[in-house]
PASEBA-1860 file (N, C-alpha, C; in nm, 3 decimals):
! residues 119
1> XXXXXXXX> -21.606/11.592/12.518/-21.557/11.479/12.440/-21.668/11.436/12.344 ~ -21.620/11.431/12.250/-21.738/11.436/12.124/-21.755/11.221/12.130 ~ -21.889/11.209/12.125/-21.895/11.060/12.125/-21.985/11.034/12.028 ~ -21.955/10.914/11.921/-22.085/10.890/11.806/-22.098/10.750/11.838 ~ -22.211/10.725/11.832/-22.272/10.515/11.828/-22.362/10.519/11.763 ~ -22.320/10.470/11.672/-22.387/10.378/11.560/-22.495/10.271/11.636 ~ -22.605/10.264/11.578/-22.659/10.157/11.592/-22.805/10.097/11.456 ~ -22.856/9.958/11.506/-22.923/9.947/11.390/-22.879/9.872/11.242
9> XXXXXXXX> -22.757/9.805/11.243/-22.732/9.686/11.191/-22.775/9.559/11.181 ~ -22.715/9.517/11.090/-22.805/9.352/11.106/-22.773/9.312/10.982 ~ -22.859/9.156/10.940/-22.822/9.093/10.872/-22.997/9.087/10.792 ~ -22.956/9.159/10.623/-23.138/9.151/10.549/-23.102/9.072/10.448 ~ -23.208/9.020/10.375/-23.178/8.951/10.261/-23.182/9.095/10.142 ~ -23.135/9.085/10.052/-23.136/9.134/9.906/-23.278/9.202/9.889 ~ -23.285/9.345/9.860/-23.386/9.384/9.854/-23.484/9.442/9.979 ~ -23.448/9.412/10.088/-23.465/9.445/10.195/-23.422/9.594/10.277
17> XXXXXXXX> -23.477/9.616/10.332/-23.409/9.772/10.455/-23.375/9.770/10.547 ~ -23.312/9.865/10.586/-23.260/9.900/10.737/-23.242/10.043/10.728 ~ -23.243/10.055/10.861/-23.265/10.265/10.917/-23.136/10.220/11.030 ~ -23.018/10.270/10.997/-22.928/10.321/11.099/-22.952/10.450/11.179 ~ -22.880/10.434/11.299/-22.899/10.563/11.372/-22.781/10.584/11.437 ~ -22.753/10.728/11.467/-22.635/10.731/11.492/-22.652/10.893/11.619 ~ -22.653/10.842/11.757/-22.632/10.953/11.832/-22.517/11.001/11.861 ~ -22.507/11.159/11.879/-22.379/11.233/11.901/-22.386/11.269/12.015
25> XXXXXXXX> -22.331/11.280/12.050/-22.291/11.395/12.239/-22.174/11.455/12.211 ~ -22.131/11.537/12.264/-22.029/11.638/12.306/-22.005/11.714/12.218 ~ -22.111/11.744/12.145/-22.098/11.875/12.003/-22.213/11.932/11.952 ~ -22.203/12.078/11.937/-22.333/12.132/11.870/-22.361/12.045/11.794 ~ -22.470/11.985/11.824/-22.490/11.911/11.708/-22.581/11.946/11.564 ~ -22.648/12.035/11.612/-22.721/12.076/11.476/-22.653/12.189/11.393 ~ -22.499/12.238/11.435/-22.422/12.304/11.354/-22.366/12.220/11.297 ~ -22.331/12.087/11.304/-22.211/11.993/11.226/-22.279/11.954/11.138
33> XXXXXXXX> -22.216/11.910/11.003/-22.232/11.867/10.876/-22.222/11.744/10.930 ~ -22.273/11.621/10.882/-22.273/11.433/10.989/-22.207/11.393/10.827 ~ -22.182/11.276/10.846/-22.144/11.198/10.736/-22.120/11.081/10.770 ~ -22.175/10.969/10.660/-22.209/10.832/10.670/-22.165/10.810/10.613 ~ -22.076/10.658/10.647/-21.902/10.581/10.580/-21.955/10.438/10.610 ~ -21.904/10.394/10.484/-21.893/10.258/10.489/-21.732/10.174/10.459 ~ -21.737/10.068/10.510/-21.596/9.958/10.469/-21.660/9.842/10.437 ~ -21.610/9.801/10.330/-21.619/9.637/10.303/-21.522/9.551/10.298
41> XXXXXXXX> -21.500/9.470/10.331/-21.366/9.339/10.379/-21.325/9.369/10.259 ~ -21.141/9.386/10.274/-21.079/9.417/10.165/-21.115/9.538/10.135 ~ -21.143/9.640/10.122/-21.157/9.786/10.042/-21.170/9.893/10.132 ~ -21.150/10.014/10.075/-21.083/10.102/10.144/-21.226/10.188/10.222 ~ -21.234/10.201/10.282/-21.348/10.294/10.345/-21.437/10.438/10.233 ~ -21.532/10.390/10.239/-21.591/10.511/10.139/-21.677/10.560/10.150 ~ -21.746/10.734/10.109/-21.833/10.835/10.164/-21.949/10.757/10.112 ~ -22.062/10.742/10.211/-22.221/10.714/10.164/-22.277/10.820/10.109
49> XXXXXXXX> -22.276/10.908/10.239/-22.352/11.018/10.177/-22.324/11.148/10.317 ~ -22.355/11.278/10.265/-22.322/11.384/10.417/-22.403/11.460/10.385 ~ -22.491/11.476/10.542/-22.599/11.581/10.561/-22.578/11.712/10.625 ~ -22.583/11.868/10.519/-22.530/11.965/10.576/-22.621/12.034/10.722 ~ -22.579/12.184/10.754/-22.637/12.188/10.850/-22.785/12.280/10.789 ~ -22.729/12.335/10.623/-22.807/12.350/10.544/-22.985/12.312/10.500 ~ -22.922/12.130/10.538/-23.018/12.083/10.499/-22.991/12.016/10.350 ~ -22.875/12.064/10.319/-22.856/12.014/10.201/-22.849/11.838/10.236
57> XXXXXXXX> -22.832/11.771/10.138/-22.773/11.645/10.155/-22.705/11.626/9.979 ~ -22.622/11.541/10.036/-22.540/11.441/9.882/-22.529/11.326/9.932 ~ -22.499/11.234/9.796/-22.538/11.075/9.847/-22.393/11.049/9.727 ~ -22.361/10.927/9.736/-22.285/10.861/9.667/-22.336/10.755/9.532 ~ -22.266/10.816/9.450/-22.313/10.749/9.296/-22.461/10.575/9.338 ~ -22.367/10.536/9.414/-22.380/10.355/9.421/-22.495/10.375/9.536 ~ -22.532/10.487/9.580/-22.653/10.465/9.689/-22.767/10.557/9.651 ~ -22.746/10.652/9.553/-22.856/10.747/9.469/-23.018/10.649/9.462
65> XXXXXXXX> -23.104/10.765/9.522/-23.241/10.645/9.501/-23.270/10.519/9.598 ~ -23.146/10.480/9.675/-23.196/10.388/9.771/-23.168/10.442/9.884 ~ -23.089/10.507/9.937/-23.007/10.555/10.098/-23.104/10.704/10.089 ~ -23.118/10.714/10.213/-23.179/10.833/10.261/-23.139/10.884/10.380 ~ -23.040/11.012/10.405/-22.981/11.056/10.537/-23.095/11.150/10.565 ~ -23.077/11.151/10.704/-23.209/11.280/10.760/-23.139/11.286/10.892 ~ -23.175/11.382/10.992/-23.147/11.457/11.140/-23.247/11.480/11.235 ~ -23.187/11.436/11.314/-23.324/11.480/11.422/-23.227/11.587/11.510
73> XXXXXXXX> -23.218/11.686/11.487/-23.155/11.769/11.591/-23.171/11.792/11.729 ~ -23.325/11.747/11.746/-23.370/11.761/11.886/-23.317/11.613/11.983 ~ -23.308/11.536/11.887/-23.225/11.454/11.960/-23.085/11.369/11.919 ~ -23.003/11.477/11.846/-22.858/11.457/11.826/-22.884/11.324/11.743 ~ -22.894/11.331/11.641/-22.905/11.177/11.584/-22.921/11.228/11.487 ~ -22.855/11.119/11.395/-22.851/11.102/11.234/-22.866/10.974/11.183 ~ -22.963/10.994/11.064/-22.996/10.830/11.043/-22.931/10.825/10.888 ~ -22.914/10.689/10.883/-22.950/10.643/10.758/-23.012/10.555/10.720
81> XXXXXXXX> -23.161/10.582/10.612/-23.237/10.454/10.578/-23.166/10.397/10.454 ~ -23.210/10.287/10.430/-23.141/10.211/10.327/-23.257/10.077/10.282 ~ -23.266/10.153/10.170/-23.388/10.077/10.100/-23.341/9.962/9.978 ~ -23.376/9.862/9.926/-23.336/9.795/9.781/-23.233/9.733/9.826 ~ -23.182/9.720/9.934/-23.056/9.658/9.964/-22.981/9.570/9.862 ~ -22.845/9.565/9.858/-22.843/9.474/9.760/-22.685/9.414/9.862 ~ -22.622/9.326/9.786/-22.511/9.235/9.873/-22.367/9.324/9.869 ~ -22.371/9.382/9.776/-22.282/9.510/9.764/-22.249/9.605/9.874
89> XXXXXXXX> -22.363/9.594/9.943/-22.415/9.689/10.043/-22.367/9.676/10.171 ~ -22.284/9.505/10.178/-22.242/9.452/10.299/-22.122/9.514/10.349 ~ -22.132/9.617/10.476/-21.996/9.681/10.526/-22.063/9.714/10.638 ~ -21.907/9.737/10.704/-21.982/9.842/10.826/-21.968/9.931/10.822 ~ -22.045/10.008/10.847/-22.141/10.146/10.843/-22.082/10.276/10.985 ~ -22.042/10.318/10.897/-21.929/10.415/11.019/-22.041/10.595/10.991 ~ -22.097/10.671/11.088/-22.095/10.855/11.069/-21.957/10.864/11.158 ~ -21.968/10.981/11.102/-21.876/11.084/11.159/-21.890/11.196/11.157
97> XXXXXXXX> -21.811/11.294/11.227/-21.818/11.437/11.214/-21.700/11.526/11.202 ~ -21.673/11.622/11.138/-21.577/11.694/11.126/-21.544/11.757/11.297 ~ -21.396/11.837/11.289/-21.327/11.892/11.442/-21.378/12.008/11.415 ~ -21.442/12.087/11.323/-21.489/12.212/11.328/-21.632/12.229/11.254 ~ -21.749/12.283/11.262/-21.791/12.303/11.153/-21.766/12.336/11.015 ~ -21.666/12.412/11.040/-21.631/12.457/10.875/-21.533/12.381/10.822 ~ -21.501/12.259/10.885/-21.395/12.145/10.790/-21.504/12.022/10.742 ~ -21.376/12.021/10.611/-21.450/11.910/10.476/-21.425/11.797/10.540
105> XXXXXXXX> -21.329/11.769/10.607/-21.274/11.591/10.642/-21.329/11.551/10.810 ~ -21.317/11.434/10.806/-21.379/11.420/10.970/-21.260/11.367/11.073 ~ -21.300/11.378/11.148/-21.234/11.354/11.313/-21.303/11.262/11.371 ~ -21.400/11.298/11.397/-21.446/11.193/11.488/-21.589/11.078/11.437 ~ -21.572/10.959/11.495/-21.600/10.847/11.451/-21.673/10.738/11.511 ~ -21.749/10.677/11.519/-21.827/10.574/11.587/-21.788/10.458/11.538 ~ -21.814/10.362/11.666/-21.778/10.239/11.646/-21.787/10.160/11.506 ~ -21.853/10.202/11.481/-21.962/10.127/11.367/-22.058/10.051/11.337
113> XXXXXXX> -22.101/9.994/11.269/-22.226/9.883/11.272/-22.253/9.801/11.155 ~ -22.249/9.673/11.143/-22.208/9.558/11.078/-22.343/9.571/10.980 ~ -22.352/9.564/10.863/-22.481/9.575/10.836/-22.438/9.450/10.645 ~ -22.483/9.360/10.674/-22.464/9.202/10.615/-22.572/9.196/10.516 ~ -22.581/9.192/10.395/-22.726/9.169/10.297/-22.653/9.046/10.225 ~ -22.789/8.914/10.245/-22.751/8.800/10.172/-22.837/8.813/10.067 ~ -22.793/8.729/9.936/-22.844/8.723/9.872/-22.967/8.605/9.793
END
């Protein structure tokens, strides 16, 4: 049973950081592509950014230069730092992982984690 938890939320002022983390169990984990999702009250859920098994990474227009995904394979975890914060930024913060390695869309999902920037 594949399980993800988010953790590492909180509430920064504007300009400020935070490093999410996000452990997996019940999946190769250093074969899966991870991917980091956000929601903001009212709006539809949207890609941060996804780290391949490559090594590649892509980030999303609105987080280029501040968000930084990385892996620790040795211990099933995927982070995301998040630098420059700005109030925009306020959602919760969902990874996930695809049902196969070789699929584009994801399946599975972690609770999430509230992550609040005042201004």
């Amino acid at each position: 049973q594949v399980q993800l938890r988010e953790s590492g939320g909180g509430l920064v002022q504007a300009g400020g950081s935070l490093r999410l983390s996000c452990a997996a169990s019940g999946l190769a984990f250093s074969a899966y592509p991870m991917g980091w999702f956000r929601q903001a009250p009212g709006k539809e859920r949207e890609l941060v950014g996804r780290i391949f098994r490559s090594g590649i990474i892509t980030y999303a227009d609105s987080v280029k230069g501040r968000f930084t995904i990385s892996r620790d394979n040795a211990k099933n975890t995927v982070y995301l730092q998040m630098n420059s914060l700005k109030p925009e930024d306020t959602a919760v913060y969902y990874c996930a992982a695809p049902p196969t390695i070789f699929s584009s869309n994801y399946a599975f999902w972690g609770q999430g984690t509230q992550v609040t920037v005042s201004s």
